[in-house]
C-alpha positions, 0 to 999 in steps of 0.5 A: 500500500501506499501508506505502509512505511518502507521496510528498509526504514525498520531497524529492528523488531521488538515481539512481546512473548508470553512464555519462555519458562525459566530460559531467559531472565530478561530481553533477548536478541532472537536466534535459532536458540530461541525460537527453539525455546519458544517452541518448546513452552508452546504448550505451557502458552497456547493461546499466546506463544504459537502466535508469537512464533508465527509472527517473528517468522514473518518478520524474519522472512519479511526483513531478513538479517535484521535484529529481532528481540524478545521481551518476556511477559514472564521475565519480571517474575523471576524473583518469586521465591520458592515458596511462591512458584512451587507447587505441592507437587512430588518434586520431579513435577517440577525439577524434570517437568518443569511444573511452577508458577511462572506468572504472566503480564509482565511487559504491562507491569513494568509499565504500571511500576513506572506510571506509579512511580511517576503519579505518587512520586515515589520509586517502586523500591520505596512501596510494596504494590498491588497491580492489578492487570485487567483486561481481555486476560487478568493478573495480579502482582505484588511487588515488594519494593521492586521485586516481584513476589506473588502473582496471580497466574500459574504455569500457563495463563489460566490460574488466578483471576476470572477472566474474559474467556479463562475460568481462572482457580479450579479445583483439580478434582473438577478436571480429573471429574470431566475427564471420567466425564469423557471429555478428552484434553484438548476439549477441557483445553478450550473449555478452560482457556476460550468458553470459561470467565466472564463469558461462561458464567453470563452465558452472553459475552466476554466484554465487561461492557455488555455485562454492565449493560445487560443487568441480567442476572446471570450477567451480574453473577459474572460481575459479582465473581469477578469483584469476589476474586480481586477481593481475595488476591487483593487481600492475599497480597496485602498479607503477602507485602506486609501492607498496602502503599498503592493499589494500581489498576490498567487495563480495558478494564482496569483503566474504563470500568470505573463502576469495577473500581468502585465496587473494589474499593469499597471492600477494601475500606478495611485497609485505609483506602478510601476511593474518591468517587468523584475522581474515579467516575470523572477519570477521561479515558486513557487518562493515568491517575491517582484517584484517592482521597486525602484521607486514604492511606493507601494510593489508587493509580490507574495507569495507562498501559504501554507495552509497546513502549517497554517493547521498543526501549528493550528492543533499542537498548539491547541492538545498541549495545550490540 
């Protein structure tokens, strides 16, 4: 097309990856190494890393001999300690077959952190934080003074918080009763990950604004369970931390549903955090905020997500420096 930028202008290309296991700690140029890697973990991510895959192909046939980088969404979990990625599982679960928390959306929490850092006007190393990542797919982190130290998403992206078509927490037994059921694997495997969260339990749609809209009760269940477990996690990685500094929301739906912050807020009152309704009801879309009140002891951010930001600064920093 006319409009398309002309390829030799490109000099690298930045890919968010979603899983790389415990293979890389942080940003990587992209060679067969990799690709094998990436390969390797496509079953730990299969919504998100044959995906990925497909598109850094493309741009290697597209733009060949240029640099291409992998920024991890997993990467910034690598400081989870042993009592937070375990699983009790016998050991080998783990040692030869690779089973542990791993935890996802980290591209969006290094923007998050930033975002917080900028509106409180304290580092990350300074407060112990709750980010909350809501969107089409949901995690929680708690960061303690700059590491990361639980997170709400397990081995794959499936565990934790409802999401839009994941059914997050599941008790096992319920798995092992739908296989005597005679359901094979891969029909859980898209029952769990594309008919499950917001849209199984509404029975009408995935996207948080037509459940708001529709006020069926079904759809309000959906709602009611999605709040149910941001309360939990919430209150969990309070314990976790010590104690709460900032709570901090991004997202679809964490920076345009003010009516799921609200409702948040208001159980967490608890802990000194008083939301300002007025703030948080008037907030423009897109906009990064602090939405508390003066008498709450704990800071409310909602920060405008930009991966593709993170992406870009990883990519340039590690072609520079090569």
């Amino acid at each position: 097309a006319a409009d398309r930028p002309a390829l030799p202008a490109v000099a690298a290309v930045g890919h968010r990856v979603v899983h790389a296991a415990e293979a890389f700690s942080g940003s990587v140029r992209i060679d067969p190494a990799v690709m094998q890697a990436l390969e390797e973990c496509s079953d730990l991510a299969p919504l998100h890393n044959p995906p990925n895959l497909a598109g850094i192909r493309a741009c290697l046939e597209a733009l060949p001999g240029l640099p291409q980088v992998a920024v991890f969404d997993n990467a910034v979990h690598h400081t989870l300690p042993p009592e937070a990625y375990l699983y009790a599982l016998p050991r080998d679960c783990y040692e030869t077959g690779r089973v542990r928390r791993y935890g996802f959306h980290g591209v969006a929490f290094r923007s998050m952190r930033e975002t917080v850092e900028r509106l409180t006007g304290q580092p990350a190393t300074a407060q112990r934080i709750v980010f909350l990542m809501l969107g089409s797919g949901c995690t929680a982190n708690a960061l303690r003074y700059g590491e990361s130290i639980a997170v709400s998403t397990g081995f794959t992206p499936l565990e934790g918080l409802l999401q839009s078509t994941r059914c997050g927490d599941l008790d096992p037994g319920v798995v092992l009763e739908l296989l005597r059921r005679g359901h094979s694997a891969a029909e859980l495997n898209t029952l769990f990950n594309r008919q499950s969260g917001l849209l199984g339990v509404s029975g009408l749609s995935p996207d948080m604004r037509d459940l708001e809209a529709a006020g069926t009760p079904a759809a309000e269940a959906a709602l009611d369970l999605f709040v149910h477990r941001l309360v939990k996690y919430v209150g969990a990685y309070t314990a976790d931390l010590g104690g709460l500094d900032t709570l901090a929301f991004g997202g679809g739906i964490g920076q345009h549903a003010p009516e799921v912050r609200e409702r948040l807020c208001r159980q967490l009152r608890h802990l000194g955090l008083e939301l300002d309704p007025a703030a948080n009801a008037a907030l423009p879309r897109g906009a990064s905020a602090l939405l508390q009140t003066a008498a709450s002891r704990v800071q409310v951010a909602v920060c405008a997500v930009d991966e593709e930001l993170v992406i870009a600064r990883d990519t340039y920093a590690l072609v520079s420096s090569s």
